[in-house]
C-alpha positions as CSV (number, residue, x, y, z in Angstrom):
1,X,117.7,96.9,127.7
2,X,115.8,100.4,129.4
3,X,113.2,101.1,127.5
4,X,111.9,104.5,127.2
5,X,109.0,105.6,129.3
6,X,106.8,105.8,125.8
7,X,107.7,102.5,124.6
8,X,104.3,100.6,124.2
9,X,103.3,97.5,125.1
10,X,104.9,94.4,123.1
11,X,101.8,92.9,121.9
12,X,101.3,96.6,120.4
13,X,103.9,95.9,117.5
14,X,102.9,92.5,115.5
15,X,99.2,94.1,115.7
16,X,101.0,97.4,114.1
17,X,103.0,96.0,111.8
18,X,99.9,93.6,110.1
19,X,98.5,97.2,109.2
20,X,101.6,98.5,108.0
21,X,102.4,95.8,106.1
22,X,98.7,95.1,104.4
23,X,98.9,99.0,104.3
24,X,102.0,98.7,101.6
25,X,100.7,95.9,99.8
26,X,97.4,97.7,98.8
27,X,99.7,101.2,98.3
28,X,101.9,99.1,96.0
29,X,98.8,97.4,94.2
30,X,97.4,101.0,93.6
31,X,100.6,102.5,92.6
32,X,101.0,100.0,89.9
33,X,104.7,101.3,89.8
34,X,107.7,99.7,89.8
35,X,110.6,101.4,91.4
36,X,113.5,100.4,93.6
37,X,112.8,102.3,96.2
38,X,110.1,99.7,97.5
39,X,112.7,97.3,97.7
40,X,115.2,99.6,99.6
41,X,113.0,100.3,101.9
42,X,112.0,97.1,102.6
43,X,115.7,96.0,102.8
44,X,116.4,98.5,105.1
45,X,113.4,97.4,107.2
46,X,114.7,94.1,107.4
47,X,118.3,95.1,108.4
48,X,117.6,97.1,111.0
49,X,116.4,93.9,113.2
50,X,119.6,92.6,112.8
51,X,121.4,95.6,113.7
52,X,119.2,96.7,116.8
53,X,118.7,93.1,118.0
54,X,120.9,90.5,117.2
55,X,124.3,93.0,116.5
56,X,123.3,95.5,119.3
57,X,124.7,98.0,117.2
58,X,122.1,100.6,118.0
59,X,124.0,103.8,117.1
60,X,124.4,102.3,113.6
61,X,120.4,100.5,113.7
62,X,119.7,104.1,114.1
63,X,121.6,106.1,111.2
64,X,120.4,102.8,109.5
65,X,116.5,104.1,110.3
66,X,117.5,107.3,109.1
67,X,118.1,106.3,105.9
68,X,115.1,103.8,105.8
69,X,112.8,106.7,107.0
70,X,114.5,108.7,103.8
71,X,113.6,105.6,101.5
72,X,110.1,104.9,102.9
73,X,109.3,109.2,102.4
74,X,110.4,109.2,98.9
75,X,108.2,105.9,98.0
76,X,105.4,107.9,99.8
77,X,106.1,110.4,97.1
78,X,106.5,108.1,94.2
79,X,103.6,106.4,95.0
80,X,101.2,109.5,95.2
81,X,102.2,110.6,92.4
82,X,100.8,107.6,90.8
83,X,97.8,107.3,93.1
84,X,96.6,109.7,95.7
85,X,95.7,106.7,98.2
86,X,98.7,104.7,97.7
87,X,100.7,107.7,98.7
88,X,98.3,108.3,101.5
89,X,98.8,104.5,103.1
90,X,102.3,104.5,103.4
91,X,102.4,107.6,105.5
92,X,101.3,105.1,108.2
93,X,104.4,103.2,107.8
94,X,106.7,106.3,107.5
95,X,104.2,107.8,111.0
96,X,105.3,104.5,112.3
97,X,109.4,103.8,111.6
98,X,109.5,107.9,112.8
99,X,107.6,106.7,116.0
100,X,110.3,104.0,116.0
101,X,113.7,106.1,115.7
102,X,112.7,107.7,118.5
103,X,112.6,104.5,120.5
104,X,115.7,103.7,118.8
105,X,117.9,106.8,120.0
106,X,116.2,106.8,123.4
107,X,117.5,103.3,124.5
């Protein structure tokens, strides 16, 4: 696989996604909301691995990270509407999977 010239280093991505994902959990403890869109965008996260590495379906991986980015903007929303800081931490992860897409269309 060719990466891009701005792909970063590998050990960059379990150190980012620790943040991301402690990030969430306190967003979702702060919310104190329960809506679907947590799950979908979690499910979509999770599928997109599958898709990109194991199916090598990237044109699909990426309409998939489309919609994921969709999902994770609108739990952004829902989730500053609740709590201004919970809102605020998951624009890290939505900073991050935008970061991502564009890794995703460039290779």
């Amino acid at each position: 696989m060719k990466k891009p010239s701005f792909s970063p280093p590998g050990w960059v991505f379990p150190v980012v996604w620790t943040g991301l994902y402690t990030a969430m959990g306190i967003a979702k403890y702060r919310a104190s909301v329960r809506k679907p869109t947590i799950a979908l965008q979690l499910g979509l996260n999770f599928l997109w691995s599958f898709l990109f590495f194991r199916c090598g379906l990237r044109g699909t991986a990426f309409v998939e990270m489309v919609l994921m980015l969709g999902a994770i903007t609108w739990t952004a929303y829902e989730f500053h509407q609740a709590d201004t800081v919970a809102g605020r931490l998951m624009m890290s992860y939505a900073a991050w999977v935008a970061f991502a897409l564009g890794l995703n269309y460039s290779i």
